[in-house]
C-alpha positions as CSV (number, residue, x, y, z in Angstrom):
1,X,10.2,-0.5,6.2
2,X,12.2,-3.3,4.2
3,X,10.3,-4.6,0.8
4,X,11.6,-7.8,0.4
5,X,13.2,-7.8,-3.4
6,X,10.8,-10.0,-5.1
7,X,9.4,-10.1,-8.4
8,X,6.3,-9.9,-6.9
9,X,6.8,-6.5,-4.5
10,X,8.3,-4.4,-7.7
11,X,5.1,-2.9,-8.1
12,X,4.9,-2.0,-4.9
13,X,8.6,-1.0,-4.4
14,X,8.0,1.4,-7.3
15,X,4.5,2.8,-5.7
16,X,6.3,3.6,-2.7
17,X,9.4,5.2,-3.9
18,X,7.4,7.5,-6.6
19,X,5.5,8.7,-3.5
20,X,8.4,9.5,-1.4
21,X,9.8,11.4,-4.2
22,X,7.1,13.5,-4.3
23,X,7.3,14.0,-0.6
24,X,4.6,11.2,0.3
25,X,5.9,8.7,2.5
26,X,3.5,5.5,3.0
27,X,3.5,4.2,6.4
28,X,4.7,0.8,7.1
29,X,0.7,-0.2,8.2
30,X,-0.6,0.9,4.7
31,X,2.3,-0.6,3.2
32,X,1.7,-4.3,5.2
33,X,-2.0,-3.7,3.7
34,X,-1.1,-3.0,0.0
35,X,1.2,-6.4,0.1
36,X,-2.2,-7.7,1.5
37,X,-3.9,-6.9,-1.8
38,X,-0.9,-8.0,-3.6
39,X,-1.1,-11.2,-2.7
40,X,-4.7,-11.8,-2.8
41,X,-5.6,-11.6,0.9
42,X,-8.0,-8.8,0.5
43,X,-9.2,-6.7,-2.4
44,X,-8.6,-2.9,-2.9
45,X,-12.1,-2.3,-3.0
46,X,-11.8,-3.0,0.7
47,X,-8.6,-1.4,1.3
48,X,-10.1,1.5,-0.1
49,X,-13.3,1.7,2.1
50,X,-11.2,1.0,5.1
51,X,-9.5,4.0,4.1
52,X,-12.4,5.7,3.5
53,X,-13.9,5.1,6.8
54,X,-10.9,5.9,8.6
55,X,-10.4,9.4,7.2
56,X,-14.4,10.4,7.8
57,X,-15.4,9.9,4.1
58,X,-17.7,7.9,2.6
């Protein structure tokens, strides 16, 4: 996935290339969803429980 190179998406650019150098590559969904957060649309308390619920853990 493209980040577009904002001042805004550094964060994000730099969350997603220290993951894939530890061999943890962020799929463009989750990555669609943390720009979501970024910009206000949701929170990352909900992020988190979506995650949560997806994976079987509460």
């Amino acid at each position: 996935m493209i980040i577009e190179c904002t001042k805004e998406n550094k964060e994000i650019k730099d969350v997603a290339a220290t993951m894939a150098i530890e061999n943890m590559f962020l799929s463009e969904d989750f990555l669609n969803e943390v720009i979501k957060v970024k910009k206000g649309e949701k929170t990352f308390d909900e992020l988190r429980q979506e995650i949560r619920e997806q994976y079987g853990k509460s």
